[in-house]
C-alpha positions in Angstrom: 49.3 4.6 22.5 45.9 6.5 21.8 43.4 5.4 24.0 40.9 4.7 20.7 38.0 2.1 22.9 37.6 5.7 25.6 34.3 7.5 25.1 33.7 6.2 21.6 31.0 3.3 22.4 28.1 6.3 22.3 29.2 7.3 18.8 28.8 3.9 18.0 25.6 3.7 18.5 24.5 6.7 17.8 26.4 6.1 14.4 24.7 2.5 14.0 21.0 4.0 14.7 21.6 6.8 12.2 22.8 3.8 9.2 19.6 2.3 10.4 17.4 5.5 9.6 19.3 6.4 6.7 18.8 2.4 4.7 15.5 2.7 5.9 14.6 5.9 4.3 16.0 4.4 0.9 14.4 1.1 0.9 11.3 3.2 1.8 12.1 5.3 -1.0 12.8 2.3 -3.6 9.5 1.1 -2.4 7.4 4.2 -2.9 9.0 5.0 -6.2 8.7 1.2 -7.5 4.3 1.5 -6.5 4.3 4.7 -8.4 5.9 3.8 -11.6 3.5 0.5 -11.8 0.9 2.7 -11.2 -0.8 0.4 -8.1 -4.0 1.8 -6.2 -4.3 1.1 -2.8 -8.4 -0.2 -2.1 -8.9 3.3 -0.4 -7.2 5.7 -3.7 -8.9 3.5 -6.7 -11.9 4.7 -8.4 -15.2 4.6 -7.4 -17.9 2.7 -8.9 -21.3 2.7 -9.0 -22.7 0.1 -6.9 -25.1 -1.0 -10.6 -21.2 -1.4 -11.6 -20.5 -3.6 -9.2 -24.0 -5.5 -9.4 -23.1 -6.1 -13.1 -19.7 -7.3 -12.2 -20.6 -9.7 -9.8 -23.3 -10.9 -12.2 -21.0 -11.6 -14.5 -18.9 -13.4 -12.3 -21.7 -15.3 -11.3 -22.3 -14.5 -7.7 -25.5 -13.4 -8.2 -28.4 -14.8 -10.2 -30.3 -12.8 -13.0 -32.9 -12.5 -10.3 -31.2 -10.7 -8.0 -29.4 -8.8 -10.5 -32.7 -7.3 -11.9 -33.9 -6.5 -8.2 -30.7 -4.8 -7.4 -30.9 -3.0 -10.5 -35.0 -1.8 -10.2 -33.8 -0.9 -6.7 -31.6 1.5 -7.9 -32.9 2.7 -10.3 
């Protein structure tokens, strides 16, 4: 008989931490590729808009009243 159970409990693990990195690094991969293709920005890698753009936006939202929308906009103008 071969003893099969000597010295292979290392390679074991070894072996089950390695299937662990390797199914990681594809999900992360699917992941990545998947917010790519839908072309989703992050809050950081978006555009950047003017802060009158965003006045105007929150005006018409109606966060902000006409008054304070003309004093945000005379103040930077």
């Amino acid at each position: 008989m071969w003893p099969w159970h000597e010295g292979m409990g290392w390679w074991m693990v070894f072996g089950g931490i390695l299937m662990l990195l390797f199914w990681g690094g594809v999900i992360a991969l699917i992941v990545w590729g998947i917010r790519s293709l839908t072309g989703r920005k992050d809050a950081g890698g978006g555009e950047k808009q003017s802060p009158l753009e965003i006045a105007k936006e929150r005006y018409a939202r109606g966060e902000i009243s006409k008054e304070q929308y003309d004093q945000i906009r005379k103040d930077l103008m």
